[in-house]
DSSP file (Angstrom, degrees, kcal/mol; ACC not computed):
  #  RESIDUE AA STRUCTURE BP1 BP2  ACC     N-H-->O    O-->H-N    N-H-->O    O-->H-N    TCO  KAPPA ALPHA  PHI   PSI    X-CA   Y-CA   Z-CA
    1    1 A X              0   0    0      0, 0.0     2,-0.0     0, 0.0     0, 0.0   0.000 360.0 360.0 360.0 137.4    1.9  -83.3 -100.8
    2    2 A X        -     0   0    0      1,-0.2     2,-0.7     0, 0.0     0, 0.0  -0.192 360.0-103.4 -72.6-175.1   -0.9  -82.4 -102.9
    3    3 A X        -     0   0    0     -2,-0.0     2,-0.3     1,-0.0    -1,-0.2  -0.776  33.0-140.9 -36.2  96.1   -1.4  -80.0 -105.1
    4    4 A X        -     0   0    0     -2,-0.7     2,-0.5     1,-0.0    -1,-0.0  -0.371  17.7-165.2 -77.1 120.3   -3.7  -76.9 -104.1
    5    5 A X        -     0   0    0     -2,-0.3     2,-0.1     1,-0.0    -1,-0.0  -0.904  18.8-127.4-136.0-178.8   -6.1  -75.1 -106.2
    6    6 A X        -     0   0    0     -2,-0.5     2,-0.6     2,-0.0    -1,-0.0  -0.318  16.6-152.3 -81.5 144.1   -7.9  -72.2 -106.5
    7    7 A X        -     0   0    0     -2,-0.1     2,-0.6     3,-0.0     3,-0.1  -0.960  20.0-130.3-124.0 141.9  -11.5  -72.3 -107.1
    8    8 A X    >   -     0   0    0     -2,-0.6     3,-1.8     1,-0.2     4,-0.5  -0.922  19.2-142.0-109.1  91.7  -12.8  -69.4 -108.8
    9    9 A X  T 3  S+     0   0    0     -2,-0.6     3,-0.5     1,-0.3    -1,-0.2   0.708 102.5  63.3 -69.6 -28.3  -16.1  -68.5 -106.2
   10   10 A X  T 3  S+     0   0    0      1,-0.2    -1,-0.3    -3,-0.1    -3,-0.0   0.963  92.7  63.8 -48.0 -49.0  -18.2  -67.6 -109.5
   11   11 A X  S <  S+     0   0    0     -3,-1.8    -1,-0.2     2,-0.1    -2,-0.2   0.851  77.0 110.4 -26.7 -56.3  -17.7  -71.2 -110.3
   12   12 A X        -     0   0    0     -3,-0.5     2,-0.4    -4,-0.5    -5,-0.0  -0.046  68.7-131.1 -26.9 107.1  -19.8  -72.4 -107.0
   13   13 A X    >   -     0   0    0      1,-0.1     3,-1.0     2,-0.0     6,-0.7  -0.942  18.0-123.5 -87.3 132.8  -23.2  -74.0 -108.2
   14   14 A X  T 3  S+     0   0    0     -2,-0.4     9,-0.1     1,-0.3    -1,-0.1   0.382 105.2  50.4 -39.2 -36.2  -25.7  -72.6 -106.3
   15   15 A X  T 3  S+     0   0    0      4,-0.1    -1,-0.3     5,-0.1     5,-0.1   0.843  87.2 102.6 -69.9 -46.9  -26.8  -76.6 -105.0
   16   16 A X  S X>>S-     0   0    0     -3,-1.0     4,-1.7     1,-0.1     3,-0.7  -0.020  87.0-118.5 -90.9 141.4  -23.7  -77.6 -104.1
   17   17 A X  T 345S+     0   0    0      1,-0.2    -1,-0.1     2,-0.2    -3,-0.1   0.626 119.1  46.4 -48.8  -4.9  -22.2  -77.9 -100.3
   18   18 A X  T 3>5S+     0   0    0     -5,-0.2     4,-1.5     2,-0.2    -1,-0.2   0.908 110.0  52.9 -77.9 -68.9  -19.5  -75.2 -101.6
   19   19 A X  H <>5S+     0   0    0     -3,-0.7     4,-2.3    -6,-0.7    -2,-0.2   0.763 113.3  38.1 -70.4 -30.6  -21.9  -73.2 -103.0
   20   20 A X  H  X5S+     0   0    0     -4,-1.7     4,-2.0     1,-0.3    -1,-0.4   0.800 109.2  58.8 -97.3 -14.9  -24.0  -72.9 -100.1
   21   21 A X  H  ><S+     0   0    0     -5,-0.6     4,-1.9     2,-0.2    -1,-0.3   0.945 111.9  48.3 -60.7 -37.8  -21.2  -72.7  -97.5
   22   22 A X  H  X S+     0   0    0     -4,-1.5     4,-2.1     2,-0.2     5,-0.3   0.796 110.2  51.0 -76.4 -25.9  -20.1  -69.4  -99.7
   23   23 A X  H  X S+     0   0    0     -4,-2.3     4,-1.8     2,-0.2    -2,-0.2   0.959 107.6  46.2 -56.5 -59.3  -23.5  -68.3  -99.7
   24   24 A X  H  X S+     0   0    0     -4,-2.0     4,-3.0     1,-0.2    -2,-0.2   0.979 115.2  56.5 -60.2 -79.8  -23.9  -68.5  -95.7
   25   25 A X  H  X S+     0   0    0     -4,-1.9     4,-2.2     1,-0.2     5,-0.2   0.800 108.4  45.2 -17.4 -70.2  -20.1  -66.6  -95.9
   26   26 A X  H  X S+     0   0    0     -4,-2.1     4,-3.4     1,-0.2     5,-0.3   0.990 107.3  53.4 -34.5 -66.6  -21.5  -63.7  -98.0
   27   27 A X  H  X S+     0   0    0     -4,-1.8     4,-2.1    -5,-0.3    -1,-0.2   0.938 116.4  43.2 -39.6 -47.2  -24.6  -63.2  -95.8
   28   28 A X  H  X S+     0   0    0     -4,-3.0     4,-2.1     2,-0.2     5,-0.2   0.975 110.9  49.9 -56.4 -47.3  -21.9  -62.9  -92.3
   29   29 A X  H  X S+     0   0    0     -4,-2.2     4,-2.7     1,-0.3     5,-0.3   0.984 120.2  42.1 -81.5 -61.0  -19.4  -60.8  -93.8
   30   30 A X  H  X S+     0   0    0     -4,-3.4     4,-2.3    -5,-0.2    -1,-0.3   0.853 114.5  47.5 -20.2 -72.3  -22.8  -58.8  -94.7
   31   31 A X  H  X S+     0   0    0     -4,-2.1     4,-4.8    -5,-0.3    -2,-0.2   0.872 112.6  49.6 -36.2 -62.4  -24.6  -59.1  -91.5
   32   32 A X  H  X S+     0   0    0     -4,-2.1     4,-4.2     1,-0.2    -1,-0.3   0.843 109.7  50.3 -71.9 -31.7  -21.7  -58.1  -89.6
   33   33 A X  H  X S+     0   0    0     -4,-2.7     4,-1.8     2,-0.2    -1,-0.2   0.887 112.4  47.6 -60.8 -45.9  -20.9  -54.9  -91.8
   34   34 A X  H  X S+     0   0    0     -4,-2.3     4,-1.0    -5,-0.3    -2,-0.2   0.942 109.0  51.2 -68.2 -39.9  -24.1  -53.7  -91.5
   35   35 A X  H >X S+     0   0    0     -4,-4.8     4,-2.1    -5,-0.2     3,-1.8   0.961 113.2  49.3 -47.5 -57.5  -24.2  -54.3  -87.6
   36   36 A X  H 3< S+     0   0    0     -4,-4.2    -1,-0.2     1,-0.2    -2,-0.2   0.896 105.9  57.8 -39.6 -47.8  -20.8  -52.3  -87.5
   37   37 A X  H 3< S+     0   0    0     -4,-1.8    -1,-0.2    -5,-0.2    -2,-0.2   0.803 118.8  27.3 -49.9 -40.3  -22.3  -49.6  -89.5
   38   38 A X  H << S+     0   0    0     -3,-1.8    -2,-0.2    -4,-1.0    -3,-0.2   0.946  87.6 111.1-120.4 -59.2  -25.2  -49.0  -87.0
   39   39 A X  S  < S-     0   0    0     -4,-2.1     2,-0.3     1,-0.1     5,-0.1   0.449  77.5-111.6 -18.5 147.4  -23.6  -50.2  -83.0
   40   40 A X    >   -     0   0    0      3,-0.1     3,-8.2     1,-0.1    -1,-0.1  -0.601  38.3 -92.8 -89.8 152.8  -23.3  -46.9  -81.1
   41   41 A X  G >  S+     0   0    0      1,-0.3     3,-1.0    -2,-0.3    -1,-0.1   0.775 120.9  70.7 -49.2 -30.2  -19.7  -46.1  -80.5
   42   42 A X  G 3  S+     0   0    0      1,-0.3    -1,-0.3     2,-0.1    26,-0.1   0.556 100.0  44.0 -36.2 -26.9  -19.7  -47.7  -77.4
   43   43 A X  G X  S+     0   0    0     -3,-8.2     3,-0.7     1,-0.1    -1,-0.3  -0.434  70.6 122.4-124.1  49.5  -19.9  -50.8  -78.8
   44   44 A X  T <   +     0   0    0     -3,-1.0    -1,-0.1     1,-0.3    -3,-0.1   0.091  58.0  69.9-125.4  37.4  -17.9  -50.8  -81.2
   45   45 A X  T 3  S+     0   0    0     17,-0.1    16,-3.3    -3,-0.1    -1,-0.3  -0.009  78.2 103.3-117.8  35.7  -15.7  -53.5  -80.4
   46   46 A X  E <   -A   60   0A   0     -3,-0.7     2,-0.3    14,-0.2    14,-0.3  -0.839  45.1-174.1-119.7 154.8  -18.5  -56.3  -81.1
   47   47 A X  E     -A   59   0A   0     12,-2.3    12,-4.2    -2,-0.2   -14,-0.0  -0.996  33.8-105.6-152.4 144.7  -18.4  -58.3  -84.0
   48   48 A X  E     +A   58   0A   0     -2,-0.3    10,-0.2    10,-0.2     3,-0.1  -0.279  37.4 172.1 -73.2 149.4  -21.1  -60.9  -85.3
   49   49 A X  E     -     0   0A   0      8,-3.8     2,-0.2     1,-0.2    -1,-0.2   0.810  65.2  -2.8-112.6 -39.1  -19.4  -64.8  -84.6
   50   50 A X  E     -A   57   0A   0      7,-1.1     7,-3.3   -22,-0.0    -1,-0.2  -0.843  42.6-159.9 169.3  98.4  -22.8  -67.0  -85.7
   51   51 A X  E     +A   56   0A   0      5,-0.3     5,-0.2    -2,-0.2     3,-0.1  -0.624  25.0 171.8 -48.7 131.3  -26.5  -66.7  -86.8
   52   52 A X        -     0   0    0      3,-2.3     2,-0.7    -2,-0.2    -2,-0.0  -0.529  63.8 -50.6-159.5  74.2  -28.0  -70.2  -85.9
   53   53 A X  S    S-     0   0    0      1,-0.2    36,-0.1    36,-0.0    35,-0.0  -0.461 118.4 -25.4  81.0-120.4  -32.0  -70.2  -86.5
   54   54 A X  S    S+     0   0    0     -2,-0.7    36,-2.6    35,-0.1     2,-0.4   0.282 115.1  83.9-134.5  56.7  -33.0  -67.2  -84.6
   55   55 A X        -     0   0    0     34,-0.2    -3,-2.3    35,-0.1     2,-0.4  -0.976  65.7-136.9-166.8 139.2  -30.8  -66.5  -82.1
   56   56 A X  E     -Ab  51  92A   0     35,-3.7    37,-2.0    -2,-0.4     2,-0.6  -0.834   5.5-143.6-101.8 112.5  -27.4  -64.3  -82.8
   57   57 A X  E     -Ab  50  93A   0     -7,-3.3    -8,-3.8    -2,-0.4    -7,-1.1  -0.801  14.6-163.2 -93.8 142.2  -24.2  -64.9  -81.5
   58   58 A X  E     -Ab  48  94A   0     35,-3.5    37,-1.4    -2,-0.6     2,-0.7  -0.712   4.2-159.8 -94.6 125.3  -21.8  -61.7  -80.5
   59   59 A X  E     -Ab  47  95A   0    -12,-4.2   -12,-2.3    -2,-0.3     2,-0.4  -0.995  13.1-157.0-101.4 140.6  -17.7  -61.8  -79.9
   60   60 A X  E     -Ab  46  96A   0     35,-1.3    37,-2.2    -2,-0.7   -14,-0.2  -0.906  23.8-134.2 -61.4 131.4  -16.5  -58.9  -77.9
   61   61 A X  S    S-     0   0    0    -16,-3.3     2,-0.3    -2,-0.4    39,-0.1   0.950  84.3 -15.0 -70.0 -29.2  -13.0  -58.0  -78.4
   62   62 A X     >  -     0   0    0    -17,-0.2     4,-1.7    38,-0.1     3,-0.4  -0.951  69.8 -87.8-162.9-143.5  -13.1  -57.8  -74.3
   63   63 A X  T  4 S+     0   0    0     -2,-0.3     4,-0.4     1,-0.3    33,-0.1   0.362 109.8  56.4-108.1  16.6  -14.6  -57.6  -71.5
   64   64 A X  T  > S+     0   0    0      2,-0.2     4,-1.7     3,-0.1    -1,-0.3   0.545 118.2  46.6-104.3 -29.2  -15.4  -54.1  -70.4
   65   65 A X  H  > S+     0   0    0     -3,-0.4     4,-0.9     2,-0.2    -2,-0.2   0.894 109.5  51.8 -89.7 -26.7  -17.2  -54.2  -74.0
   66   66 A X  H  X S+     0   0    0     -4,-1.7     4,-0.8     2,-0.2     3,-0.4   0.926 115.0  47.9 -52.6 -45.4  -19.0  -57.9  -73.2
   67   67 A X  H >> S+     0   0    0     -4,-0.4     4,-2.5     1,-0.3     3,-1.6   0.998 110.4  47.4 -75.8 -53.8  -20.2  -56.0  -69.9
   68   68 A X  H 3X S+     0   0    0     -4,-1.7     4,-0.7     1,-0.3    -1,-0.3   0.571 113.3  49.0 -77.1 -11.0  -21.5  -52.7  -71.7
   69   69 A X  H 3< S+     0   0    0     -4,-0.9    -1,-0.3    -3,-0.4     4,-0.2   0.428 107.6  54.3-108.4   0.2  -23.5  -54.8  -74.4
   70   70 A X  H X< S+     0   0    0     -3,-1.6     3,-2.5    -4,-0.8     4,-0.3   0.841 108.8  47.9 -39.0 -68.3  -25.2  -57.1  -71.6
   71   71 A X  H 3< S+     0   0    0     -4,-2.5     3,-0.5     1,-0.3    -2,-0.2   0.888 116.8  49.8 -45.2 -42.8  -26.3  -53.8  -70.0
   72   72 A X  T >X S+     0   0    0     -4,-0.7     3,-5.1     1,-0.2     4,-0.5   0.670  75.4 127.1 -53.7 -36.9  -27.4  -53.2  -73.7
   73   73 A X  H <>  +     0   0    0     -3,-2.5     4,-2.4     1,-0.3    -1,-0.2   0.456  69.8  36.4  -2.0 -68.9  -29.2  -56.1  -74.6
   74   74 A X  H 3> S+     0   0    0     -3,-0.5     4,-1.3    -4,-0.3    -1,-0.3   0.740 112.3  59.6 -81.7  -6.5  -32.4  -55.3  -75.8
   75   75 A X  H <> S+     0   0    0     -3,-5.1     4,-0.8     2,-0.2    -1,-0.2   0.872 110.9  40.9 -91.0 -21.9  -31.2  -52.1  -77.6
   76   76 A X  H  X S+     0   0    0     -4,-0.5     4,-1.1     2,-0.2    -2,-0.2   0.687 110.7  63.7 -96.5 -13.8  -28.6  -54.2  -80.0
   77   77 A X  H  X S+     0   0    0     -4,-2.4     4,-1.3    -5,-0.2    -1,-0.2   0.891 105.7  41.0 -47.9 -51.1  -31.6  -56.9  -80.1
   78   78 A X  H  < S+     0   0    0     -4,-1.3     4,-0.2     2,-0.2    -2,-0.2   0.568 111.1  60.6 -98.7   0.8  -33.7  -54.1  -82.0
   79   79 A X  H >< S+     0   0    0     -4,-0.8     3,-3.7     2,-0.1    -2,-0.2   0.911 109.4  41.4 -43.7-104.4  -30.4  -53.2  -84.0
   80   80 A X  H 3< S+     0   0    0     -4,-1.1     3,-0.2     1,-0.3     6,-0.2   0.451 105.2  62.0 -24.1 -40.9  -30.2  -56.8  -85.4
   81   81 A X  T 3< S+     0   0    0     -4,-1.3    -1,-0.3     1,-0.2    -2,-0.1   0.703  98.3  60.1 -70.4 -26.9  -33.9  -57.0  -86.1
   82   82 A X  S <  S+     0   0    0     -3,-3.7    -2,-0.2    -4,-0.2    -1,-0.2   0.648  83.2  93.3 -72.5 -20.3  -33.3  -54.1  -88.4
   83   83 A X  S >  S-     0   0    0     -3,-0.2     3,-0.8    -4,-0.1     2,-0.5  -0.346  89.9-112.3 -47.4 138.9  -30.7  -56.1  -90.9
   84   84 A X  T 3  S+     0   0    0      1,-0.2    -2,-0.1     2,-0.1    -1,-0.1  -0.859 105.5  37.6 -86.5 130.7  -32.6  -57.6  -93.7
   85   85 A X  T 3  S+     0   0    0     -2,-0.5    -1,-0.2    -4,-0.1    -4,-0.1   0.464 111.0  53.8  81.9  13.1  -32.2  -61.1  -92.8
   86   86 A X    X   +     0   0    0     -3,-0.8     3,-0.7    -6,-0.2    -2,-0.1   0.126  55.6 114.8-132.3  23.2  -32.4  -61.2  -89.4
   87   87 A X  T 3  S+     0   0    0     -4,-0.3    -6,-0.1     1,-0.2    -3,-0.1   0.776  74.3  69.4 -50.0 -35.2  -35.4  -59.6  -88.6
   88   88 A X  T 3  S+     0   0    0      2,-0.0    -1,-0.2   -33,-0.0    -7,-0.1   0.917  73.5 129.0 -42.7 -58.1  -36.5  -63.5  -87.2
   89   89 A X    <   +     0   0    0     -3,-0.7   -34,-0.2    -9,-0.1   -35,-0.1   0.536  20.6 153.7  -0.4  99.2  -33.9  -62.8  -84.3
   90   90 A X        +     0   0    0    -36,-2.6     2,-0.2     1,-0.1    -1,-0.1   0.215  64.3  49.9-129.7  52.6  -35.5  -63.5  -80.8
   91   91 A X        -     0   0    0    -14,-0.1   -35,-3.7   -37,-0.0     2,-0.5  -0.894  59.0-173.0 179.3 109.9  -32.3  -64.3  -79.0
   92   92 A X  E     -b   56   0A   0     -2,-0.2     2,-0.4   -37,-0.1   -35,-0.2  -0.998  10.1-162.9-121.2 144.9  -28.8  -62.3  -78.9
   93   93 A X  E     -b   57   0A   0    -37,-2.0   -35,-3.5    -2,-0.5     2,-0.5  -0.995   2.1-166.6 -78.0 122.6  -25.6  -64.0  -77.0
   94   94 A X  E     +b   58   0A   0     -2,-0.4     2,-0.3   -37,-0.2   -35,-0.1  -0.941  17.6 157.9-126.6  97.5  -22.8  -61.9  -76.1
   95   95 A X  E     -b   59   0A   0    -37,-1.4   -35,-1.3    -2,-0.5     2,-0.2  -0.861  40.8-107.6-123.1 159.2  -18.9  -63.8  -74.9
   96   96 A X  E     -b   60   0A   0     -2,-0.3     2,-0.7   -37,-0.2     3,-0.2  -0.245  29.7-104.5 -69.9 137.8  -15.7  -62.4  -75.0
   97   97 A X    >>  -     0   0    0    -37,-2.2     3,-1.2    -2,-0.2     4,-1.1  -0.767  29.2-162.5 -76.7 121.3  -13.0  -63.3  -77.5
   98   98 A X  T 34 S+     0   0    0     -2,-0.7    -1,-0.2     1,-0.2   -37,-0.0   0.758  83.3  60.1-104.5 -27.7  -10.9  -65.3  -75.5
   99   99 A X  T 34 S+     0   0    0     -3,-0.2    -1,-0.2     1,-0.2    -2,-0.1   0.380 102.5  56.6 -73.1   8.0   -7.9  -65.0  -77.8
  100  100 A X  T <4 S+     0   0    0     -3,-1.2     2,-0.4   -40,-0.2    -2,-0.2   0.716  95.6  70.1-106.8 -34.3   -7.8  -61.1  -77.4
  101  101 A X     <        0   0    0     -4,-1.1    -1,-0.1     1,-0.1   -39,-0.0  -0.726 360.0 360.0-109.4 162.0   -7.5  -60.7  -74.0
  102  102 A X              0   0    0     -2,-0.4    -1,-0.1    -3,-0.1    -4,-0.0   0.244 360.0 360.0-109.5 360.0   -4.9  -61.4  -71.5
């Protein structure tokens, strides 16, 4: 077996497939914090899975919150559009987590 090591994420050049896979990481863990921050309570079991060009994918933890953020649509559209950096959005997709429910 090898040996693991730790890579120190300061370390990353900016160029590099790493770097920019840890860049694209930052930006979700962002994205999705601000999204939490602003979803009405209702919704507060959605969580961002995937930005891919301009259209947003959503997990719901299940499916009574996947049904109430259908109904929602265009109000968690004009959410999203208020993040910096996904104001482009014109496309939101909303599935269940399949590993949450039972």
């Amino acid at each position: 077996m090898q040996g693991k090591t730790k890579e120190n994420p300061t370390n990353f050049q900016p160029g590099s497939k790493l770097g920019i896979l840890y860049e694209k990481a930052k930006s979700h863990n962002r994205f999705n914090a601000e999204l939490n921050k602003q979803l009405p309570s209702e919704l507060s079991g959605l969580s961002l899975c995937l930005v891919e060009g301009q259209k947003v994918f959503l997990v719901a933890k299940n499916t009574s919150v996947a049904f109430r953020a259908k109904k929602q649509k265009s109000k968690l559209l004009s959410i999203i559009k208020k993040i910096n950096g996904l104001a482009e959005t014109k496309s939101l997709s909303i599935k269940v987590d399949e590993k949450n429910t039972t």
